[in-house]
C-alpha positions as CSV (number, residue, x, y, z in Angstrom):
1,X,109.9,145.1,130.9
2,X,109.6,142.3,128.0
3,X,109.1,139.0,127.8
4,X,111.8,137.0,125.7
5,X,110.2,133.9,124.8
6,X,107.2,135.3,123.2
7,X,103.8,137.0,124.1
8,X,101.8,134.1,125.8
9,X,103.2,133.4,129.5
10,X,101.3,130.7,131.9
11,X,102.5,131.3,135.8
12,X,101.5,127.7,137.3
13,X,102.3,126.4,140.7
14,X,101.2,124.5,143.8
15,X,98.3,125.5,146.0
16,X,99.7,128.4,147.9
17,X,102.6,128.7,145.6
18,X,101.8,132.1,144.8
19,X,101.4,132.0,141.4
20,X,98.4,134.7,141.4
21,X,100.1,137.2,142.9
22,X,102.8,137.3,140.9
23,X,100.6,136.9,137.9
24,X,98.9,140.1,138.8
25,X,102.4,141.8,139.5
26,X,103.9,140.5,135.9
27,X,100.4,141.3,134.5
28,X,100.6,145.4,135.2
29,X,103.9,145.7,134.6
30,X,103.4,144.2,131.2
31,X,99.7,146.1,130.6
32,X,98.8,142.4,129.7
33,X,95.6,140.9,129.5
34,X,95.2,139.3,132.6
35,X,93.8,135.6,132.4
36,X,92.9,134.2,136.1
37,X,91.4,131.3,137.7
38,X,88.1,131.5,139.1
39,X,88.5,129.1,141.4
40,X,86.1,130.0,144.5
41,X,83.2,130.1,142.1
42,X,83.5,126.5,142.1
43,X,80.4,125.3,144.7
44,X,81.7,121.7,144.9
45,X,85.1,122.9,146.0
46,X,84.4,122.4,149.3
47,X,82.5,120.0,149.8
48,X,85.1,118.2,147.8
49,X,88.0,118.7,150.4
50,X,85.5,117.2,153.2
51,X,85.0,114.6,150.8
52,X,87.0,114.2,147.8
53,X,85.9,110.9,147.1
54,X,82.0,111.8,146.6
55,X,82.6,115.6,145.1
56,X,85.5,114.1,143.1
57,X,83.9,114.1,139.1
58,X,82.0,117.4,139.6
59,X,84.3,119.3,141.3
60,X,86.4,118.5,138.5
61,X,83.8,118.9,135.7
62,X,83.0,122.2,136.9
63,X,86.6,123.5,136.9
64,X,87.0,121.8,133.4
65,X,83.9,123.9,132.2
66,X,84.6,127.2,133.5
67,X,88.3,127.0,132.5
68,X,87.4,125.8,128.8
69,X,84.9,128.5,129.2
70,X,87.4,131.3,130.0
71,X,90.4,130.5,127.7
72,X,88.3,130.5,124.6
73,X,86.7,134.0,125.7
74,X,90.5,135.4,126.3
75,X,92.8,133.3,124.2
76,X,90.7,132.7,120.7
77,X,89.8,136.5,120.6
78,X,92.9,138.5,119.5
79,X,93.4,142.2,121.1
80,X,95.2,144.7,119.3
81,X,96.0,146.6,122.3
82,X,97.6,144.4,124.4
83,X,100.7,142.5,123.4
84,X,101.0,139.9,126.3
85,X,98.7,137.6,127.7
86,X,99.6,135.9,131.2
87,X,97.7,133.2,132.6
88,X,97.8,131.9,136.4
89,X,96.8,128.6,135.2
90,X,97.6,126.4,131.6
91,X,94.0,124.0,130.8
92,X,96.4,121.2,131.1
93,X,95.9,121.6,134.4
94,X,92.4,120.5,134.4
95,X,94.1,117.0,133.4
96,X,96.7,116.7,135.8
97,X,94.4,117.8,138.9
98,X,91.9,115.0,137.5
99,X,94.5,112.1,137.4
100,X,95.1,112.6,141.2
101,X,91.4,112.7,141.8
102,X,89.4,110.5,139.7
103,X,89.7,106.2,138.9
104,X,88.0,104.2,136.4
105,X,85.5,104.9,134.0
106,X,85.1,108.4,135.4
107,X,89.0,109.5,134.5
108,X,88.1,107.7,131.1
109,X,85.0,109.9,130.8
110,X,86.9,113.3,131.6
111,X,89.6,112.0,129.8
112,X,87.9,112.2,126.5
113,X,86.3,115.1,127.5
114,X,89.3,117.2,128.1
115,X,91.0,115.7,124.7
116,X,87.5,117.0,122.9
117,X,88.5,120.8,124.6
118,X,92.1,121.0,124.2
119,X,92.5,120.6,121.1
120,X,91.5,124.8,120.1
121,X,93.7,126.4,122.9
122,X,97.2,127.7,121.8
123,X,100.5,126.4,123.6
124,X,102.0,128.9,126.1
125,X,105.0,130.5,124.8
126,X,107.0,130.2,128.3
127,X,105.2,127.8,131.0
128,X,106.6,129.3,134.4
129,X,106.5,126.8,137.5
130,X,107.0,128.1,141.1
131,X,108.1,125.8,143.8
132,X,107.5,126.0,147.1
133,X,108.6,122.9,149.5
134,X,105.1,121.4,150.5
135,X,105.8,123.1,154.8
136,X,106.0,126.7,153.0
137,X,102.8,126.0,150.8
138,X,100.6,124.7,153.9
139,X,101.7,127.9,155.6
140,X,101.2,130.4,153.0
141,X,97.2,128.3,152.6
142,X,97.0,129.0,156.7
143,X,98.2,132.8,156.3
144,X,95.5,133.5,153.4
145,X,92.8,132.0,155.8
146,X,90.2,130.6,153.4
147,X,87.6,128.6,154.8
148,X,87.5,126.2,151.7
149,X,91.0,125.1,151.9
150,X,91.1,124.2,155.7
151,X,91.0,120.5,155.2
152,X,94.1,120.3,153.1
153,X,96.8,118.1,153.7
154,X,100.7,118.1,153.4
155,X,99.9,114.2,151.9
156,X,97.6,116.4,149.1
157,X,99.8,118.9,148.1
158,X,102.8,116.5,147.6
159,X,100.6,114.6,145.1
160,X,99.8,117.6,143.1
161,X,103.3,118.5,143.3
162,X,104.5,114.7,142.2
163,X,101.5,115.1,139.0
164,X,103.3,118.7,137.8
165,X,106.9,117.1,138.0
166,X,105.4,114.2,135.9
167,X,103.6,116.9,133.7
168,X,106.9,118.6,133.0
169,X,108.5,115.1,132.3
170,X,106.1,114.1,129.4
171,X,106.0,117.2,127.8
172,X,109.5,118.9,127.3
173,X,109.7,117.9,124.2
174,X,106.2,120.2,123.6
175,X,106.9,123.7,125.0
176,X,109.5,126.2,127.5
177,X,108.8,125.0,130.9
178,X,111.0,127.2,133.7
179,X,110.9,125.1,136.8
180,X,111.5,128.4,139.3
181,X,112.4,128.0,142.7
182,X,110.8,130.2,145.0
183,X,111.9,128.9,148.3
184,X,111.7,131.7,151.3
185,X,111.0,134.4,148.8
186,X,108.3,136.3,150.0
187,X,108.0,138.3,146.5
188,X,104.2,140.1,147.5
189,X,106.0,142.0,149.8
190,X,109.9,142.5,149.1
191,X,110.9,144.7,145.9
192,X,113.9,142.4,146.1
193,X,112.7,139.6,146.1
194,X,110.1,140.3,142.8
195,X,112.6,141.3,141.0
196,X,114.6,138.6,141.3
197,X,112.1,136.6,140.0
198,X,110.9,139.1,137.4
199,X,114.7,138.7,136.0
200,X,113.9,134.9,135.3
201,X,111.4,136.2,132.7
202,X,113.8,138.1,130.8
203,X,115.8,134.9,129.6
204,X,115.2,133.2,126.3
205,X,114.6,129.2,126.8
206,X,114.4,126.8,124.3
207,X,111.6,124.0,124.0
208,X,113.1,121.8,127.2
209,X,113.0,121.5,131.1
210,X,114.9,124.4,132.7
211,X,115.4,125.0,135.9
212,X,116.3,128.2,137.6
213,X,117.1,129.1,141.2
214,X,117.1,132.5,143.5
215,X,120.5,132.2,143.8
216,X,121.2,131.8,140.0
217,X,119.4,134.6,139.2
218,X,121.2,136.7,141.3
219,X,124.7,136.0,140.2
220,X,123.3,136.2,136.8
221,X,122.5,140.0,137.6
């Protein structure tokens, strides 16, 4: 398998999108150097969903940190055995996860403090967006079981869902963004089904929005 757009692929989604999974699936098929969130290292995280509005700024300071942290480790170190790098997670994300969270003079704060970071990371090759209808996500977050993640809402995800679509809006003029439907795929499990997806990956795209459906990429077999 090869990756047509180039050698630096970011696999982004919703909560419960599934993004790791096929991250790690992508990842050993490729022999890439696997770069993924740590996410339940965060110990704000849940006191932040029992309480977003207190456990807002550190929840997302910590994330910021440990992100910034990791990328530089993984992307500003170059190895000569491994030809692809995939990423469940792009540092823009820190941003748009921010936006939804924070007001005032603490988005201002973390806005300059994010502008400060970003400026050393590379731009993905290919960003790779997997959507899942907000029902699906909840029911993929209950399946996992995660104590953390209990308290989130349908009203939540659609939020983080509205901030990526704005995301994609502002910067397709910046990088490949493939907007992937993954409705009722269930690609951890069906052969099928991960191929399908995998076959999205083998396309070229130009710097741009694209979107790409199941049912596209099967009649493009």
């Amino acid at each position: 398998m090869q990756i047509a757009n180039g050698n630096y692929i970011v696999i982004e989604g919703n909560i419960g999108a599934g993004k790791t999974s096929f991250c790690q699936k992508i990842a050993a098929e490729l022999d890439a150097k696997l770069i993924l969130e740590q996410f339940s290292d965060n110990p704000f995280l849940p006191l932040f969903y029992k309480n977003p509005e207190r456990y807002s700024f550190p929840v997302e300071l910590f994330f910021m940190s440990e992100r910034h942290k990791q990328l530089q480790e993984f992307l500003l170190e170059r190895d000569l055995f491994q030809q692809y790098t995939v990423s469940d997670y792009i540092f823009s994300k820190t941003l748009l996860f921010a936006g939804q969270n924070l007001v005032g003079e603490e988005l201002r704060l973390f806005q300059n403090l994010f502008n400060t970071l970003n400026a050393s990371f590379p731009k993905p090759d290919l960003l790779v967006y997997l959507h899942r209808p907000v029902d699906e996500l909840l029911e993929n977050i209950k399946k996992r079981n995660r104590s953390y993640e209990e308290d989130i809402s349908g009203e939540y995800l659609h939020k983080i869902q509205q901030a990526y679509f704005e995301f994609f809006r502002t910067h397709q003029d910046k990088l490949p963004i493939l907007l992937l439907d993954v409705s009722g795929l269930d690609f951890m499990n069906s052969e099928k089904d991960y191929r399908i997806l995998k076959s999205a990956l083998n396309l070229e795209y130009g710097v741009g929005l694209h979107r790409k459906t199941a049912a596209e990429l099967i009649i493009g077999q």
